[in-house]
BAKOLVO-275073 format. One record per atom (N, C-alpha, C, CB): x, y, z; chain; residue in one letter; atom name. Coordinates in Angstrom, 1 decimal. Glycine has a CB too. Layout:
! residues N
drenpa u:X, v:Y, w:Z, chain:A, res:A, atom:CA
...
//
This chain:
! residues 82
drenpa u:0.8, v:-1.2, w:0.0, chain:A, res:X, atom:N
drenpa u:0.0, v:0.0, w:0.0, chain:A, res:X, atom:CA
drenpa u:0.8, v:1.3, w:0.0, chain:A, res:X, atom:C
drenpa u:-0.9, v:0.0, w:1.2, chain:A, res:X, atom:CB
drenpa u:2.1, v:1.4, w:0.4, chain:A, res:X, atom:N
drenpa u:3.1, v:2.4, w:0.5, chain:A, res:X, atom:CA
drenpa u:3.0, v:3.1, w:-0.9, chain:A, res:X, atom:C
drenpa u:4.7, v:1.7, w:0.9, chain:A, res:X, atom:CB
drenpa u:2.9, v:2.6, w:-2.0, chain:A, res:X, atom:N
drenpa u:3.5, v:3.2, w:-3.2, chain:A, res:X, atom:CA
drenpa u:1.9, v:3.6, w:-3.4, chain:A, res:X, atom:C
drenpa u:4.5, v:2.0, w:-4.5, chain:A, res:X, atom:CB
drenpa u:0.9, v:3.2, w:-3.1, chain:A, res:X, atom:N
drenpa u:-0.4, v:3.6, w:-3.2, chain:A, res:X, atom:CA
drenpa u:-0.9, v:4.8, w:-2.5, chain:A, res:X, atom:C
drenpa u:-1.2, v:2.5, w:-2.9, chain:A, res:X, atom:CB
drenpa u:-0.6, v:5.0, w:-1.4, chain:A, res:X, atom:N
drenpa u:-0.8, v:6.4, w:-0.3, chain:A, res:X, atom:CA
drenpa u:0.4, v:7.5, w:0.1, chain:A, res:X, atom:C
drenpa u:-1.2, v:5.9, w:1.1, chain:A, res:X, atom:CB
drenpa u:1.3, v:7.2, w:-1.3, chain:A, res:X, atom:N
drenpa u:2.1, v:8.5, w:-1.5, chain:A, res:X, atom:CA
drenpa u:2.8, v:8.0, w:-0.5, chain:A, res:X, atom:C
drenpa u:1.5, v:10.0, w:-1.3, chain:A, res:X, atom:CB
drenpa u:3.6, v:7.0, w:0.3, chain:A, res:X, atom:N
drenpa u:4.2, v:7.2, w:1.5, chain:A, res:X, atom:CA
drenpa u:5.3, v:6.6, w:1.2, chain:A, res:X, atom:C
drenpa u:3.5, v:6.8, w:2.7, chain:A, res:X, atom:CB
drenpa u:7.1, v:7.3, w:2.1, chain:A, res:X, atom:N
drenpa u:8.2, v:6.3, w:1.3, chain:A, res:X, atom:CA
drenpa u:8.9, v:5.6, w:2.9, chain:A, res:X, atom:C
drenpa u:9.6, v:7.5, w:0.0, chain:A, res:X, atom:CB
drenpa u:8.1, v:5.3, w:3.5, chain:A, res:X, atom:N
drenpa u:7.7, v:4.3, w:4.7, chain:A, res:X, atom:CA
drenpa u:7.6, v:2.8, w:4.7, chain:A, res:X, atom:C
drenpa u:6.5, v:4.7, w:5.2, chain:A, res:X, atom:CB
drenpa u:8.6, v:2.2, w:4.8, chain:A, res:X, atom:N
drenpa u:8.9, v:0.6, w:5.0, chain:A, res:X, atom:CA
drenpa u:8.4, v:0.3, w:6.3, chain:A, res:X, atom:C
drenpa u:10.5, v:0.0, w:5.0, chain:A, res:X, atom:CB
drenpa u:7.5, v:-0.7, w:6.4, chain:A, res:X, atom:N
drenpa u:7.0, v:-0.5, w:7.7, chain:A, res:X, atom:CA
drenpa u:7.3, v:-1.9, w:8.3, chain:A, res:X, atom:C
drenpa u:5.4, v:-0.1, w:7.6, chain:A, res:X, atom:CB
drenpa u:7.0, v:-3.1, w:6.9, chain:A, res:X, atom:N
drenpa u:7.7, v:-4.5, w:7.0, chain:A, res:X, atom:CA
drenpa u:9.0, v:-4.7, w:5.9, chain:A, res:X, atom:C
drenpa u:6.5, v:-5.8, w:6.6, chain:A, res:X, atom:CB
drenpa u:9.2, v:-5.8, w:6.2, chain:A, res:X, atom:N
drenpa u:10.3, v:-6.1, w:4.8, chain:A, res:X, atom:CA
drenpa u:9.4, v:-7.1, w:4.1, chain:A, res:X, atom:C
drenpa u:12.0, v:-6.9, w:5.1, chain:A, res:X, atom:CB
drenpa u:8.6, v:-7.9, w:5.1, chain:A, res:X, atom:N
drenpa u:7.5, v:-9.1, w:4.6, chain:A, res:X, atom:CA
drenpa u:6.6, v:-9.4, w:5.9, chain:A, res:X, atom:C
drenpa u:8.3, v:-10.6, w:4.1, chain:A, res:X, atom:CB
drenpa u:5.5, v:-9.5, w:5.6, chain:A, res:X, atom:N
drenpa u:4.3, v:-9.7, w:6.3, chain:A, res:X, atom:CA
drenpa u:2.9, v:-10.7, w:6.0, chain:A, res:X, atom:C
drenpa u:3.9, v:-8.4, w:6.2, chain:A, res:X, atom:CB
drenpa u:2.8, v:-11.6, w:6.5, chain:A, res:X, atom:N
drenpa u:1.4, v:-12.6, w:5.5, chain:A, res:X, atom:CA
drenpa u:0.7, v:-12.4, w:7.5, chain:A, res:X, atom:C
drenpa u:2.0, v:-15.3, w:4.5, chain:A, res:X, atom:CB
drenpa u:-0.2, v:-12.7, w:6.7, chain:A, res:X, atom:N
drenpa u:-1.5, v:-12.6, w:7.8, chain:A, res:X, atom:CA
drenpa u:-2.1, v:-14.8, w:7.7, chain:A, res:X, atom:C
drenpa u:-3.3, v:-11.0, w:6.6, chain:A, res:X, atom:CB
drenpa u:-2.1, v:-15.3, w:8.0, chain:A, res:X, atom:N
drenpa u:-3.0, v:-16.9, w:7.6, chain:A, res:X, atom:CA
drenpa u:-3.7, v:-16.9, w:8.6, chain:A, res:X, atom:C
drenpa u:-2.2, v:-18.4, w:7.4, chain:A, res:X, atom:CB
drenpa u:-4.9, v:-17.0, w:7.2, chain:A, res:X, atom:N
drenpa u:-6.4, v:-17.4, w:8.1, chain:A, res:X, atom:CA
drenpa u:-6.9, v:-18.6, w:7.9, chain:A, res:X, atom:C
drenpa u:-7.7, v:-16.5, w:7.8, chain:A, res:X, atom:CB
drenpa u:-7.6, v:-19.1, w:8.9, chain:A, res:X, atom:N
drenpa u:-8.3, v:-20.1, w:9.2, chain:A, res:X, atom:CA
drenpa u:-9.7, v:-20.3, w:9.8, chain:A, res:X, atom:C
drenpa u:-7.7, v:-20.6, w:9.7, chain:A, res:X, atom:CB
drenpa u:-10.2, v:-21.8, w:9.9, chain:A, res:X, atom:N
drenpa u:-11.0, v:-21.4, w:10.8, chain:A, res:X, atom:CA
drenpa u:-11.5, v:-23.1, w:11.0, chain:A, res:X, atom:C
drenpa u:-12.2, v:-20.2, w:10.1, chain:A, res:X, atom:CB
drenpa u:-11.1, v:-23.6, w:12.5, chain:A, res:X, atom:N
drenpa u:-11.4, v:-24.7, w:12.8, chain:A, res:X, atom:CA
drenpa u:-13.0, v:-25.2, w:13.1, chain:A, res:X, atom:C
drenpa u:-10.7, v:-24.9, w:13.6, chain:A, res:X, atom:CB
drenpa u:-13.2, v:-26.1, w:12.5, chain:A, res:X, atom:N
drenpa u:-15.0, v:-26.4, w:12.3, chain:A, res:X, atom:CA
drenpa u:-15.3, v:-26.7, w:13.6, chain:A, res:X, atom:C
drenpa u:-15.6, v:-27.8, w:11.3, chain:A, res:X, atom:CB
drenpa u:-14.8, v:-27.8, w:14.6, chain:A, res:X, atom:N
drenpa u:-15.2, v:-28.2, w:15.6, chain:A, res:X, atom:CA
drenpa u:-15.5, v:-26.7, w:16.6, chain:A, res:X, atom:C
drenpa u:-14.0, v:-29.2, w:16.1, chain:A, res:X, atom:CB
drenpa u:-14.0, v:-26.2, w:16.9, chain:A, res:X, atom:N
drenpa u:-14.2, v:-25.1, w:17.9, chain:A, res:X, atom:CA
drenpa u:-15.2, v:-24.0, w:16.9, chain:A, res:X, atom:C
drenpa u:-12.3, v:-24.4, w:18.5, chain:A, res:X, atom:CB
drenpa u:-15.1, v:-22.9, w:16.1, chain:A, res:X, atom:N
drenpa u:-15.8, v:-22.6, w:15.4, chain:A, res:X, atom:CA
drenpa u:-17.3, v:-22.5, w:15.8, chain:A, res:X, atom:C
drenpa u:-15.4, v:-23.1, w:14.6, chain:A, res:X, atom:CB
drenpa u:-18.1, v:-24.0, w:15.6, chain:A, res:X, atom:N
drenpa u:-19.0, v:-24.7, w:16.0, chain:A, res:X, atom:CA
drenpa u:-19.5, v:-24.3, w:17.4, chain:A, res:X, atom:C
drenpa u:-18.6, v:-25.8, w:16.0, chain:A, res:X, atom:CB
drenpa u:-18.8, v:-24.6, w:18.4, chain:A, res:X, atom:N
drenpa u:-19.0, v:-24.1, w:19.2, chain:A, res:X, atom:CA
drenpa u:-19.2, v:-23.2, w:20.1, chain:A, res:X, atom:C
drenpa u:-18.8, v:-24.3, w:19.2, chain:A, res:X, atom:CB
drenpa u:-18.3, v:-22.3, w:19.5, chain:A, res:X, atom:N
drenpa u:-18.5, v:-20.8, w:19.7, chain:A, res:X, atom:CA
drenpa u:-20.0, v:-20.2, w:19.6, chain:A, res:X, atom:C
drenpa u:-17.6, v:-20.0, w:18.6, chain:A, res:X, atom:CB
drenpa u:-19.9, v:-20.8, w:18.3, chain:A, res:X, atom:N
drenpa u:-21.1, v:-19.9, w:17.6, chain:A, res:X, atom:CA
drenpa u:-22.4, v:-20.6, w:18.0, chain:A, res:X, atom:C
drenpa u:-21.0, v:-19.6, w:15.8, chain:A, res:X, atom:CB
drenpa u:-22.0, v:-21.8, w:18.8, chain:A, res:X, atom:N
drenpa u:-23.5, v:-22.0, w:19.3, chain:A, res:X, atom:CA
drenpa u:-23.7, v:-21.3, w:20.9, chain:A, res:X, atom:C
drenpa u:-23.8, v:-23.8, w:19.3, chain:A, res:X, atom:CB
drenpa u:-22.6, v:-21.5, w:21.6, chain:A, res:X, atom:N
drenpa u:-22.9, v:-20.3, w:22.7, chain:A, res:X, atom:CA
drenpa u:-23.1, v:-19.0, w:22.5, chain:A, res:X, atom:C
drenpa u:-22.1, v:-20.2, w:23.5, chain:A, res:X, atom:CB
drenpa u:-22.6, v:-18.8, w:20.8, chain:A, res:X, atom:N
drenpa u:-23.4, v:-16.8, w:21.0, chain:A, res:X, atom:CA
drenpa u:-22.9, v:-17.2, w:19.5, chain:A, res:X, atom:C
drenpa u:-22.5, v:-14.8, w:22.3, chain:A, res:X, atom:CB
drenpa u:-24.4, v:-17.1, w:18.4, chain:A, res:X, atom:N
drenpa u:-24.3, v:-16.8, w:16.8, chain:A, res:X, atom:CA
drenpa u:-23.4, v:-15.6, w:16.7, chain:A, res:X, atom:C
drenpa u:-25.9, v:-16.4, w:16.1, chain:A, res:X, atom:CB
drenpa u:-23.8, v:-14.1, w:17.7, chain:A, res:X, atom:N
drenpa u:-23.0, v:-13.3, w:16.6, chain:A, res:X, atom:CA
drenpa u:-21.4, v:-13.7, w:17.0, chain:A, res:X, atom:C
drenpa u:-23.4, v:-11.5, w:16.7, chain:A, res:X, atom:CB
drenpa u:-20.4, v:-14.3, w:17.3, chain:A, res:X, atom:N
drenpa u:-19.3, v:-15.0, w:17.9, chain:A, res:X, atom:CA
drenpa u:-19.1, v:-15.2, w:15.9, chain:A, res:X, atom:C
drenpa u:-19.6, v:-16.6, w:19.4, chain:A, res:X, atom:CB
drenpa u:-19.4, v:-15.3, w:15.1, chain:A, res:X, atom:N
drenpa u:-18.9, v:-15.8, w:13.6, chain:A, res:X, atom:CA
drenpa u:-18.7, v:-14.4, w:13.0, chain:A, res:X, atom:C
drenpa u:-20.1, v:-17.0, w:12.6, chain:A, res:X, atom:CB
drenpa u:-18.8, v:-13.4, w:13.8, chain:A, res:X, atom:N
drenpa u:-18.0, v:-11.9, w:13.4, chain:A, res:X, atom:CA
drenpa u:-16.2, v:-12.0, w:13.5, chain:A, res:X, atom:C
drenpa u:-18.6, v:-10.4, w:14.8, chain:A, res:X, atom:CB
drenpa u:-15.8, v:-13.5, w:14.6, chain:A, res:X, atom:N
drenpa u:-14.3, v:-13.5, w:14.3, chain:A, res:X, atom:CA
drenpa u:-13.6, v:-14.7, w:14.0, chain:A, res:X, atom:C
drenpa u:-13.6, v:-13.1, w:15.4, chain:A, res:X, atom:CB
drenpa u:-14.6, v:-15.3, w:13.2, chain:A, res:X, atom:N
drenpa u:-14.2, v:-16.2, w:11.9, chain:A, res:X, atom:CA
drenpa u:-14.0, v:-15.5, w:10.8, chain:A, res:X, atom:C
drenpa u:-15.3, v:-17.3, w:11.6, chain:A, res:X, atom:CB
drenpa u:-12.9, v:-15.8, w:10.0, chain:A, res:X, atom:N
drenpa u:-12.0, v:-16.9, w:10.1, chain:A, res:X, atom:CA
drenpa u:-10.9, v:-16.2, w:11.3, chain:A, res:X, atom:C
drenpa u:-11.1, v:-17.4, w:8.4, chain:A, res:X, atom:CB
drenpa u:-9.9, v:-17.2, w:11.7, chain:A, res:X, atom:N
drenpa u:-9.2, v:-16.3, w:12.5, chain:A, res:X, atom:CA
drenpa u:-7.3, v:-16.2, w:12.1, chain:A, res:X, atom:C
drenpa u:-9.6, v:-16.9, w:14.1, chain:A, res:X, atom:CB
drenpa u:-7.3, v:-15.2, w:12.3, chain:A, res:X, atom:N
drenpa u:-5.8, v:-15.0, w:11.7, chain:A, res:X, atom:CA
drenpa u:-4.2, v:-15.2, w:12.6, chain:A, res:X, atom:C
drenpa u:-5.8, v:-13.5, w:11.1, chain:A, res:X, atom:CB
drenpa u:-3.4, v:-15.6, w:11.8, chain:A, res:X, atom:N
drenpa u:-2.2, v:-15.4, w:12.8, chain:A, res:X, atom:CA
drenpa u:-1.2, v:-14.8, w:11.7, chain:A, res:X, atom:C
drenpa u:-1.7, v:-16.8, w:13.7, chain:A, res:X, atom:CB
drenpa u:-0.8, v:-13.9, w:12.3, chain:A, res:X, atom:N
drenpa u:0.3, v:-13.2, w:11.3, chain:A, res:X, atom:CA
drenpa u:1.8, v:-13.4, w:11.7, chain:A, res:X, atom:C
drenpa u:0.1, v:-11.5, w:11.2, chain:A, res:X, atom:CB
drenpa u:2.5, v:-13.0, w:11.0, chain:A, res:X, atom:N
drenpa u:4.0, v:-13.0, w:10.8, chain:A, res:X, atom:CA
drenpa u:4.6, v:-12.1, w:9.9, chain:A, res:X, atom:C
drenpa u:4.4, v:-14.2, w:10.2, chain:A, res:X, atom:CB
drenpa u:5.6, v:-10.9, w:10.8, chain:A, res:X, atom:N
drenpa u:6.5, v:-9.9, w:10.4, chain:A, res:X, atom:CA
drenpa u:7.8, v:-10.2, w:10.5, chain:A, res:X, atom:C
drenpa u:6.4, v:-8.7, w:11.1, chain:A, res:X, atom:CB
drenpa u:8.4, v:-9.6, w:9.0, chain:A, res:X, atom:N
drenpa u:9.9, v:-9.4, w:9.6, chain:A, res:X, atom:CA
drenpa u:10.3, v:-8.2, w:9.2, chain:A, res:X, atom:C
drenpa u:10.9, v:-10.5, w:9.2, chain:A, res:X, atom:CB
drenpa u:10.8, v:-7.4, w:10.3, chain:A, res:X, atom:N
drenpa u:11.4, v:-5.8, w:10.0, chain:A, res:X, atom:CA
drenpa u:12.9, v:-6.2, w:10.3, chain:A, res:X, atom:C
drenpa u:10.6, v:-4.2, w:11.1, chain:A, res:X, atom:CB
drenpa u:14.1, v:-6.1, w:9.6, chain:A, res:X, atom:N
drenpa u:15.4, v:-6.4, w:9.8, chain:A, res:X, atom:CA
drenpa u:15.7, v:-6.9, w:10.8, chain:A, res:X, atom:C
drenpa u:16.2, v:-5.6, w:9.6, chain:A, res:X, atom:CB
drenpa u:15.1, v:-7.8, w:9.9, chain:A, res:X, atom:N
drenpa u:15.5, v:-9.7, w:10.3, chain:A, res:X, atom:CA
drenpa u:14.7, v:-9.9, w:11.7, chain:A, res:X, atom:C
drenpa u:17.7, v:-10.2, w:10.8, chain:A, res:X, atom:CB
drenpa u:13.9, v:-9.4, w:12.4, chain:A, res:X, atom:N
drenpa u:13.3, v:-9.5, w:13.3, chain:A, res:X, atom:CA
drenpa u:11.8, v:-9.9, w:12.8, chain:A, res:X, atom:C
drenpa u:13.4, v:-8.3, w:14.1, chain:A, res:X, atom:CB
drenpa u:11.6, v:-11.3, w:13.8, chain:A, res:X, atom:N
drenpa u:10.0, v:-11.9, w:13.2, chain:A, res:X, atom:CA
drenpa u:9.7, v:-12.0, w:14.4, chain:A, res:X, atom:C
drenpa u:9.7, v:-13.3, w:12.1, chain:A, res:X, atom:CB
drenpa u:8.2, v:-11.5, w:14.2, chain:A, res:X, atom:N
drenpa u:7.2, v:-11.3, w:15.2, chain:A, res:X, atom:CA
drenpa u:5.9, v:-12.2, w:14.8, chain:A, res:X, atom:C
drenpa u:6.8, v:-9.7, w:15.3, chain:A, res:X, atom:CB
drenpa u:5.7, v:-12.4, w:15.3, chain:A, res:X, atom:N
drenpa u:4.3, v:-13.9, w:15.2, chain:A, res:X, atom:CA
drenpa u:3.2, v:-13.7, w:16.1, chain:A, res:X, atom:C
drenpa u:4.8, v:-15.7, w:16.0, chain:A, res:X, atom:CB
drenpa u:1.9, v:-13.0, w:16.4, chain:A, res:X, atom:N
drenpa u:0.8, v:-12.6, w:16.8, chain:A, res:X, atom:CA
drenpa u:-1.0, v:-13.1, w:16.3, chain:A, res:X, atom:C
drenpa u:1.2, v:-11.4, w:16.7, chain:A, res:X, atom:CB
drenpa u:-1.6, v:-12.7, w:16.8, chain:A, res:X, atom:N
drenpa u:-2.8, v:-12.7, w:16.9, chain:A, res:X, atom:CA
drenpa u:-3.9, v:-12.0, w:16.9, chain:A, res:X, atom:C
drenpa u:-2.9, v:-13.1, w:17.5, chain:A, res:X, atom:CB
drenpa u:-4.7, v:-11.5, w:17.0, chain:A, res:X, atom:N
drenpa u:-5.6, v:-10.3, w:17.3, chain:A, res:X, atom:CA
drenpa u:-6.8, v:-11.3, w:18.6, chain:A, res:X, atom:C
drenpa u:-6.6, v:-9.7, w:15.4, chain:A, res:X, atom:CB
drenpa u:-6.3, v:-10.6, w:19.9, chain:A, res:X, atom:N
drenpa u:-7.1, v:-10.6, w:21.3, chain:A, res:X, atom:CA
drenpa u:-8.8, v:-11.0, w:21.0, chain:A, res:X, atom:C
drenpa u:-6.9, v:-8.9, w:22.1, chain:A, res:X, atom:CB
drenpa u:-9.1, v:-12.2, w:21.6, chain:A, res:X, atom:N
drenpa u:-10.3, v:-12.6, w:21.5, chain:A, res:X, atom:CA
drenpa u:-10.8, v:-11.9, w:22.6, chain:A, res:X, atom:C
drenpa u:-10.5, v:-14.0, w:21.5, chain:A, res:X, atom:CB
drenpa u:-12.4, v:-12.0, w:22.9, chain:A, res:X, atom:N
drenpa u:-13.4, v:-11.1, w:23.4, chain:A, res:X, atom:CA
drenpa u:-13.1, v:-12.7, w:24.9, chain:A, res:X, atom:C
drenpa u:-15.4, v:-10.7, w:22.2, chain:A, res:X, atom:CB
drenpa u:-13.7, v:-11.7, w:25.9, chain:A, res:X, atom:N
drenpa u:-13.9, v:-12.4, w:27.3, chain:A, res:X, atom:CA
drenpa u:-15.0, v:-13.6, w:27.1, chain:A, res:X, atom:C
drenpa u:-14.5, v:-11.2, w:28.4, chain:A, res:X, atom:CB
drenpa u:-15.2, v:-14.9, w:27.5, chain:A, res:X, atom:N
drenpa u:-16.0, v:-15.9, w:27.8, chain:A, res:X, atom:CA
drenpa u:-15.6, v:-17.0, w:26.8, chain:A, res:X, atom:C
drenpa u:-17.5, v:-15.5, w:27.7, chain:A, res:X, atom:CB
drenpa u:-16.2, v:-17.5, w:25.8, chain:A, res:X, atom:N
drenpa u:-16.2, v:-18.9, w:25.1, chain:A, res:X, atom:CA
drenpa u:-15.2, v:-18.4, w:24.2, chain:A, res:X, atom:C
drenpa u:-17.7, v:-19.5, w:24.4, chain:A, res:X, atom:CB
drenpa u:-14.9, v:-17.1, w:23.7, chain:A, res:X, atom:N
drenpa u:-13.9, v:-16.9, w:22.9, chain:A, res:X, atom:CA
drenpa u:-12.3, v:-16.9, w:23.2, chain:A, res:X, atom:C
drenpa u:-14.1, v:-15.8, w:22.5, chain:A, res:X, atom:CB
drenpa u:-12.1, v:-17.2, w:24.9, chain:A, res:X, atom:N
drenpa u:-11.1, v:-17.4, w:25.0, chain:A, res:X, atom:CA
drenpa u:-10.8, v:-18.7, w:24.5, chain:A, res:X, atom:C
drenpa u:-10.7, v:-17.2, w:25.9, chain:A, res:X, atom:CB
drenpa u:-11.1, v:-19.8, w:24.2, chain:A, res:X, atom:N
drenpa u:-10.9, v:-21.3, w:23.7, chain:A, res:X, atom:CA
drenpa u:-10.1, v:-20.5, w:22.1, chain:A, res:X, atom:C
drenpa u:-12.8, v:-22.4, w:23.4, chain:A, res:X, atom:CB
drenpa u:-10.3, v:-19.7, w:21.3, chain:A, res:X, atom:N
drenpa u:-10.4, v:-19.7, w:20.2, chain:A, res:X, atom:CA
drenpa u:-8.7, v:-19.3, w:20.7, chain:A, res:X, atom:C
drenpa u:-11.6, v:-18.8, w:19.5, chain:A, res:X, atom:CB
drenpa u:-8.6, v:-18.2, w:21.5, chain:A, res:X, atom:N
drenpa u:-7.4, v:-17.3, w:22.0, chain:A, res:X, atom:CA
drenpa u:-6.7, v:-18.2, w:22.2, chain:A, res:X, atom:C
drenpa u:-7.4, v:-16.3, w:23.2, chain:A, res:X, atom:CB
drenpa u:-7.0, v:-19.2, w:23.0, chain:A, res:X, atom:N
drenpa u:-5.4, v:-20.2, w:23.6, chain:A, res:X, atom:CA
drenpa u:-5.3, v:-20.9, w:22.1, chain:A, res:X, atom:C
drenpa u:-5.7, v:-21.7, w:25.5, chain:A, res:X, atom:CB
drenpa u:-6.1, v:-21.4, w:21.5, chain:A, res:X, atom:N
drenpa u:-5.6, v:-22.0, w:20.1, chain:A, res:X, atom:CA
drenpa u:-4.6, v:-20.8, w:19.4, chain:A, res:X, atom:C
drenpa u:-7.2, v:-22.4, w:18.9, chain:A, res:X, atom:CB
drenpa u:-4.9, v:-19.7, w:19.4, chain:A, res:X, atom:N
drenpa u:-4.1, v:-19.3, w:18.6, chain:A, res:X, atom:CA
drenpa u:-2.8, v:-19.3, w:19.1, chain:A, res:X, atom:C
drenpa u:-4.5, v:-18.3, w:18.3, chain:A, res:X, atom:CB
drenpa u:-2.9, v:-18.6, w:20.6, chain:A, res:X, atom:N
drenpa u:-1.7, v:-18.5, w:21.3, chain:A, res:X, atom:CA
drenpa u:-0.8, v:-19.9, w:21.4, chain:A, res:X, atom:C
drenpa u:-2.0, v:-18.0, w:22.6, chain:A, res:X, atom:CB
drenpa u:-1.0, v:-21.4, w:21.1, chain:A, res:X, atom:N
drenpa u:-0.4, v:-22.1, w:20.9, chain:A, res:X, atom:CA
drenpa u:0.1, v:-22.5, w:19.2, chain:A, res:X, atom:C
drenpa u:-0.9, v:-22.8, w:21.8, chain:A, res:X, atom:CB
drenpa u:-0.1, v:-21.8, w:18.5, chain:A, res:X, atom:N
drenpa u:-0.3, v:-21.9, w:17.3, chain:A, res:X, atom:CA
drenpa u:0.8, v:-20.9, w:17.1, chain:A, res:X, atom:C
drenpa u:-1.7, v:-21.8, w:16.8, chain:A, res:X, atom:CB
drenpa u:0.7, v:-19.6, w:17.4, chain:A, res:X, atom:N
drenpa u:1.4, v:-18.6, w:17.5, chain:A, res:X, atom:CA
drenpa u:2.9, v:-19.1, w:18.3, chain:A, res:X, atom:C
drenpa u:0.5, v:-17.6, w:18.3, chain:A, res:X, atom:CB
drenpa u:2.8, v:-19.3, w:19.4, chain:A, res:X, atom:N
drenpa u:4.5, v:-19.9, w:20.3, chain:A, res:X, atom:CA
drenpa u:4.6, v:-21.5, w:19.6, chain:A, res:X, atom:C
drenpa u:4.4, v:-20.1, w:22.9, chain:A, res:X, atom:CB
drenpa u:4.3, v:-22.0, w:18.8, chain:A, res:X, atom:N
drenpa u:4.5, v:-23.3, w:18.2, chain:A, res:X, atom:CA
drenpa u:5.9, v:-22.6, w:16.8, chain:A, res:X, atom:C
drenpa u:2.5, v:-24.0, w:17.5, chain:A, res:X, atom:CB
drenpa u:4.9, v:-21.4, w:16.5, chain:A, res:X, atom:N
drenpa u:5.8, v:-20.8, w:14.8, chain:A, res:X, atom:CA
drenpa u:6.8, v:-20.3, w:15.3, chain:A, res:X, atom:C
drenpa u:5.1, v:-19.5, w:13.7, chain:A, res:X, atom:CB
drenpa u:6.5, v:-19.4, w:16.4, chain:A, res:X, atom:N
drenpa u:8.0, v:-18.8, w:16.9, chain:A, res:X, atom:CA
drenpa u:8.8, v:-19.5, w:18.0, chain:A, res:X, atom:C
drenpa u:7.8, v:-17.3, w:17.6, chain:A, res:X, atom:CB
drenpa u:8.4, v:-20.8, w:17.6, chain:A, res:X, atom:N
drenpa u:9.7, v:-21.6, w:18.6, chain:A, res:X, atom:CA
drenpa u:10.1, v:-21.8, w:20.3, chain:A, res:X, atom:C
drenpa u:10.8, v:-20.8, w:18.3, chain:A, res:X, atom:CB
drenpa u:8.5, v:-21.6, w:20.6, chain:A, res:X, atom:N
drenpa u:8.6, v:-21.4, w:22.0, chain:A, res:X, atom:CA
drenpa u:7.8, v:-22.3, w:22.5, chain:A, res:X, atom:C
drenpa u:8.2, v:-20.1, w:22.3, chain:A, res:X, atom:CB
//
């Protein structure tokens, strides 16, 4: 987007976002609360700004959505080696 909004700002050197979305848990979410499929699919990303890679998530909401959070968070310290 840099060359698109005029800007000469490196912000990554490379960046992917991968989404997903497991059926089982998924399922379940969204049967303890339908609108809960506002954070399907769910993503885990990966930066590297010189040579430094960062591996995150985007914070799930309080109650049944933490199931979704600890999946990520082990998914997340699985890629970065922890």
């Amino acid at each position: 987007t840099r060359a698109d909004v005029g800007s000469d700002v490196v912000i990554y050197d490379n960046a992917d976002i991968f989404m997903f979305c497991s059926a089982t848990l998924s399922r379940k979410v969204m049967e303890a609360d339908p609108a809960n499929i506002a954070y399907c699919p769910y993503g885990v990303f990966v930066t590297d700004k010189d040579g430094k890679v960062q591996v995150g998530y985007r914070n799930q909401p309080e109650g049944v959505m933490q199931e979704v959070q600890a999946l990520l968070d082990d998914i997340a310290r699985e890629a970065a080696g922890q």
